[in-house]
C-alpha positions in Angstrom: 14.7 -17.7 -9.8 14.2 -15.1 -12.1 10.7 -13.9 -12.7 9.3 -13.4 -16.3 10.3 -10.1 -17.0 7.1 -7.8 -18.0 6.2 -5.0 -20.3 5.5 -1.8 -19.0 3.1 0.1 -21.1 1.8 4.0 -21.3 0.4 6.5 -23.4 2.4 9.7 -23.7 -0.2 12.7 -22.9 -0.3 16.1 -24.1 2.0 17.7 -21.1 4.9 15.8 -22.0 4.8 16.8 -25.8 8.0 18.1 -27.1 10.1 15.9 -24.4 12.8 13.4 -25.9 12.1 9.9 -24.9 15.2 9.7 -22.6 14.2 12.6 -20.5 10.5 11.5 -20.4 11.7 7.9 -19.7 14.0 8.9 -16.9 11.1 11.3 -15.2 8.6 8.3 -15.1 11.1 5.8 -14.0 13.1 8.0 -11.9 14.1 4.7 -10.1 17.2 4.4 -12.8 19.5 7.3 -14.0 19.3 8.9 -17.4 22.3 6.8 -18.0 20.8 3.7 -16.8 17.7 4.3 -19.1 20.4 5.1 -21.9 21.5 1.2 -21.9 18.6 0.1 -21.3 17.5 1.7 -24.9 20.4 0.4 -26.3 19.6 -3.0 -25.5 16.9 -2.7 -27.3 14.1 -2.7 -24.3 12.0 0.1 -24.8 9.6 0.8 -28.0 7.2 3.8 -29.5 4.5 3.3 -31.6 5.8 -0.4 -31.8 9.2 0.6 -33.2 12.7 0.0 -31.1 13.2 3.6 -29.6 16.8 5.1 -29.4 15.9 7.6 -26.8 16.8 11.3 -29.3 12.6 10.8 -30.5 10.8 14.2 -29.7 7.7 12.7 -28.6 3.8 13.6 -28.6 1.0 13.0 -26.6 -1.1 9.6 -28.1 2.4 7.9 -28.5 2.1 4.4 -27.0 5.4 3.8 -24.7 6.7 0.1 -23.7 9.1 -0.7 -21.6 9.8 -4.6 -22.1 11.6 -5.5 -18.6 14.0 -8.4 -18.4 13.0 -11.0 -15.8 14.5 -10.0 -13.1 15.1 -11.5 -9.0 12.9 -10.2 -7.1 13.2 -8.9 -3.1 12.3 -12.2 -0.7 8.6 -12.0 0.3 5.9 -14.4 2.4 4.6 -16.3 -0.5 1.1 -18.0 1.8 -1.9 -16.2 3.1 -4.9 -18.2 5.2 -7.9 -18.2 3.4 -11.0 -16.6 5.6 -13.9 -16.3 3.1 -14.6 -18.2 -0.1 -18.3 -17.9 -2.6 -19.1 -17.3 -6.0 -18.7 -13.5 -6.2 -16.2 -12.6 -2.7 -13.0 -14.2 -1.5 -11.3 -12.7 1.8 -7.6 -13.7 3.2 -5.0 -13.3 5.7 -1.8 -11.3 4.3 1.2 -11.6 5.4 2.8 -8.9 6.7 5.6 -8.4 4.3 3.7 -9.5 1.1 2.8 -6.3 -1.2 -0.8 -6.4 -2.1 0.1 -5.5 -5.5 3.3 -5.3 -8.2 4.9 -2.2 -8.0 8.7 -1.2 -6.2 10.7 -4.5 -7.9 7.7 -7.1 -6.8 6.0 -8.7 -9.5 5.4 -12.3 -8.8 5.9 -12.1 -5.3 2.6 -10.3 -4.9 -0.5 -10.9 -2.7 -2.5 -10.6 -5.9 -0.8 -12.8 -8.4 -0.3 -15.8 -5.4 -4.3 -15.4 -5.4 -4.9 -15.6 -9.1 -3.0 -18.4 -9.5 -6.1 -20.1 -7.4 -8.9 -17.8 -8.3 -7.7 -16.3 -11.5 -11.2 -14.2 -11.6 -10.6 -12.5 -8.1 -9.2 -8.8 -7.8 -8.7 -6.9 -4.5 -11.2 -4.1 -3.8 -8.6 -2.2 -1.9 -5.3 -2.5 -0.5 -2.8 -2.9 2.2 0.9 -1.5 2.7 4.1 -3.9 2.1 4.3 -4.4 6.3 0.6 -4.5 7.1 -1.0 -7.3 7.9 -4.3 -8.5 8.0 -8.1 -9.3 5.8 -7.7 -8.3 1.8 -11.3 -8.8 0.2 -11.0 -9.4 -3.4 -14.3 -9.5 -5.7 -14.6 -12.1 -8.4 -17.6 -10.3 -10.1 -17.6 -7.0 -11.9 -21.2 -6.2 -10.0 -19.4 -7.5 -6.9 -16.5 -5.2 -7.3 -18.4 -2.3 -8.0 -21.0 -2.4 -5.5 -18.0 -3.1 -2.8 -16.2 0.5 -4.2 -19.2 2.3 -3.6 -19.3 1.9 -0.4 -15.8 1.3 0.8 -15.1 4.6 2.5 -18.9 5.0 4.2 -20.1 3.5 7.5 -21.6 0.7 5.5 -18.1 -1.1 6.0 -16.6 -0.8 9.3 -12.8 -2.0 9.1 -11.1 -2.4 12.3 -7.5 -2.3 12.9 -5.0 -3.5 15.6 -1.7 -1.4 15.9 1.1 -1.2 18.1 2.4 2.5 18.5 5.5 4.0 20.6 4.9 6.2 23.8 2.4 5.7 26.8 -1.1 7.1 25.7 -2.8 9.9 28.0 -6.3 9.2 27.1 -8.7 6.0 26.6 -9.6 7.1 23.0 -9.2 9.5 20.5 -10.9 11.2 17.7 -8.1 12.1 14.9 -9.3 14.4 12.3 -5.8 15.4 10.6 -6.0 16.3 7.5 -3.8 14.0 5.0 -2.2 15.7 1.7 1.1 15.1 -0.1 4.2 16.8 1.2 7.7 17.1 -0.3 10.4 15.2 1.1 14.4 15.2 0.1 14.9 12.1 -1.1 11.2 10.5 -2.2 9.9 13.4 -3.5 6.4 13.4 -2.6 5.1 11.4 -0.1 1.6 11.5 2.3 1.6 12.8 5.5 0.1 15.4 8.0 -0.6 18.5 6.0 -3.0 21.8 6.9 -5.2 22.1 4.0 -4.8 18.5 2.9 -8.2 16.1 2.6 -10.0 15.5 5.3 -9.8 12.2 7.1 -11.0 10.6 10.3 -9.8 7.9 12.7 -11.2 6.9 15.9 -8.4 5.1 17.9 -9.0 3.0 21.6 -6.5 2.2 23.8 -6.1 -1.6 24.3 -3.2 -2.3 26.7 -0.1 0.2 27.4 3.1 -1.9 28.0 6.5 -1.8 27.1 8.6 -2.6 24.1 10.5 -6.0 24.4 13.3 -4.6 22.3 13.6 -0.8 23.1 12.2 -0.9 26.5 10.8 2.2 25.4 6.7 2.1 26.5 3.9 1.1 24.1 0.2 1.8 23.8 -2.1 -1.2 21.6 -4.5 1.0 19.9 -7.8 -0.5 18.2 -8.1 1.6 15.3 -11.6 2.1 13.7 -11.1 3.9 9.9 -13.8 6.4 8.5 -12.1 7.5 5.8 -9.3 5.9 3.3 -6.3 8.0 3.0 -2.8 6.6 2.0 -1.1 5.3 4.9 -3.8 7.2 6.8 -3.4 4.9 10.5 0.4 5.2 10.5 0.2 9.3 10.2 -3.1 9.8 12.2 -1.7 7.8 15.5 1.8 9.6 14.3 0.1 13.3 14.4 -1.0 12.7 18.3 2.3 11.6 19.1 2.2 7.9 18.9 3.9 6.6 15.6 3.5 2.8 15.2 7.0 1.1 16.9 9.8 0.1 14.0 7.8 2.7 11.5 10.5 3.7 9.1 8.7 6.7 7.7 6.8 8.3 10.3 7.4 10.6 13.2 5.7 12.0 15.5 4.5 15.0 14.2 2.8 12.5 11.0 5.2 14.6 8.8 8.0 11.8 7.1 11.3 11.5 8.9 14.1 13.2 7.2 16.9 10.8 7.8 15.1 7.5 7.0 16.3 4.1 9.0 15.1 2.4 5.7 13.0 2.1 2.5 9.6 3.5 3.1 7.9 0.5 2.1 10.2 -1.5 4.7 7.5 -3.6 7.5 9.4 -3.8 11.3 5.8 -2.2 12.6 3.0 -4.0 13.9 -0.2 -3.0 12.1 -3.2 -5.7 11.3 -6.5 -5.4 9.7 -8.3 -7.7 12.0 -12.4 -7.0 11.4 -14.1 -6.1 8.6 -18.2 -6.1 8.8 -20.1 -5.7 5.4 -23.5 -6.3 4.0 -22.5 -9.0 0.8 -22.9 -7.3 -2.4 -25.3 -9.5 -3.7 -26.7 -11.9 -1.4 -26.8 -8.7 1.2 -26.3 -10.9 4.3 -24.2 -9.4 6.8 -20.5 -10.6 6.7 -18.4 -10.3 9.9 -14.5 -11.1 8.9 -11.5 -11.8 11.4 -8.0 -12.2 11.0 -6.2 -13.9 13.7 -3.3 -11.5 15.4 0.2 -12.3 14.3 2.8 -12.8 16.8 4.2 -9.9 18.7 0.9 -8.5 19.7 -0.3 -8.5 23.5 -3.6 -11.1 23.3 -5.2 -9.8 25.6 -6.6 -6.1 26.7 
């Protein structure tokens, strides 16, 4: 079934002064051709300042932009998550690997965060976790919640732990990874995060949990538990990458932490095992300490 369709809705800013609305539609969107956006203006979808645009306007920065979306199908997604943690001001779950945390690349509905608010309209995540991750999403229901959560998210106060399954036999028990993380410029995504000297400095701590071998490459494995102290895009799958040990099925990653050129898939496609499987916080109000645990999904080794 079609979803609702939705209204996409920004300001135009000083920089893009002087641009027609075509070109300026078809550099924000560059998901859809000039030509695409073309129709899509003739059909009468897209408005400025509240009037039907044509796409000639010269626009300037204060404008207010809508793009009113036709419902559309969305991509197949999980639609459940197990609930772990439930009180006035917190709620904690299980996602799905497959399941976006929020809209964004054709998912709308089919979300992690509109599946939640349909129960607990009032809840909002305090961070997020990629289209193929699995694993605890905390969502705060209060605006004190929420903002006492952010202020600490990236500090030792909250220790998130992760489980992930890379390719290759690690050398070493542990590792510290300090690679820096900045956006580089790929062919066909145009920017994208990864590995980059000069970039912003990030830190992982990573412990071997079993080596073993890949049921459907053969190839050998290393579990990693994978403790985060910082909160970089995609920062596990290009830390373990960058010592040689991209997560098994990544479609982006290699082993360098720099993005593959010839990509197997879409980068937001899953096939890898990664799960967000503690998370240990004082509560933002109450400030009890919470210790949260998502059961592994299948495909992991159980056992170390």
């Amino acid at each position: 079934m079609p979803n609702h369709g939705y209204a996409y809705t920004t300001i135009i800013c000083s920089k893009h002064r002087g641009q027609t609305l075509l070109s300026h539609l078809a550099s924000l969107y560059p998901h859809s051709t000039p030509q695409a956006w073309q129709q899509n203006l003739n059909n009468g979808e897209v408005t400025l300042n509240g009037v039907t645009a044509t796409g000639s306007e010269s626009i300037t920065s204060g404008q207010t932009l809508v793009w009113n979306r036709p419902p559309w199908i969305e991509p197949d997604a999980p639609r459940h998550f197990e609930l772990l943690f439930d009180d006035p001001q917190l709620l904690a779950v299980n996602k799905p690997s497959g399941l976006p945390t929020l809209p964004g690349g054709g998912f709308l509905e089919n979300t992690l965060l509109r599946l939640v608010q349909k129960q607990f309209p009032n809840a909002n995540p305090v961070h997020r976790l990629g289209r193929g991750t699995s694993g605890i999403v905390l969502f705060a229901k209060t605006a004190q919640a929420a903002s006492n959560l952010q202020a600490n998210w990236n500090t030792p106060k909250i220790q998130k732990i992760y489980r992930a399954q890379a390719q290759n036999i690690a050398e070493h028990d542990a590792y510290k990874i300090l690679t820096p993380i900045g956006l580089v410029q790929h062919p066909r995504l145009g920017s994208v995060w990864a590995a980059k000297s000069g970039g912003k400095p990030s830190k992982t701590l990573a412990k071997v949990i079993v080596r073993g071998t890949s049921a459907t490459t053969n190839a050998g494995t290393t579990t990693f538990e994978v403790s985060l102290y910082s909160g970089r895009p995609h920062q596990i799958r290009i830390h373990l990458a960058s010592i040689g040990h991209p997560l098994v099925g990544d479609p982006l990653y290699g082993v360098t932490g720099q993005p593959l050129e010839n990509l197997p898939g879409l980068p937001g496609d899953g096939g890898y095992l990664l799960h967000a499987q503690f998370l240990k916080f004082e509560h933002p109000i109450t400030e009890e300490e919470i210790n949260l645990e998502a059961a592994l999904p299948s495909g992991f080794s159980l056992h170390p």
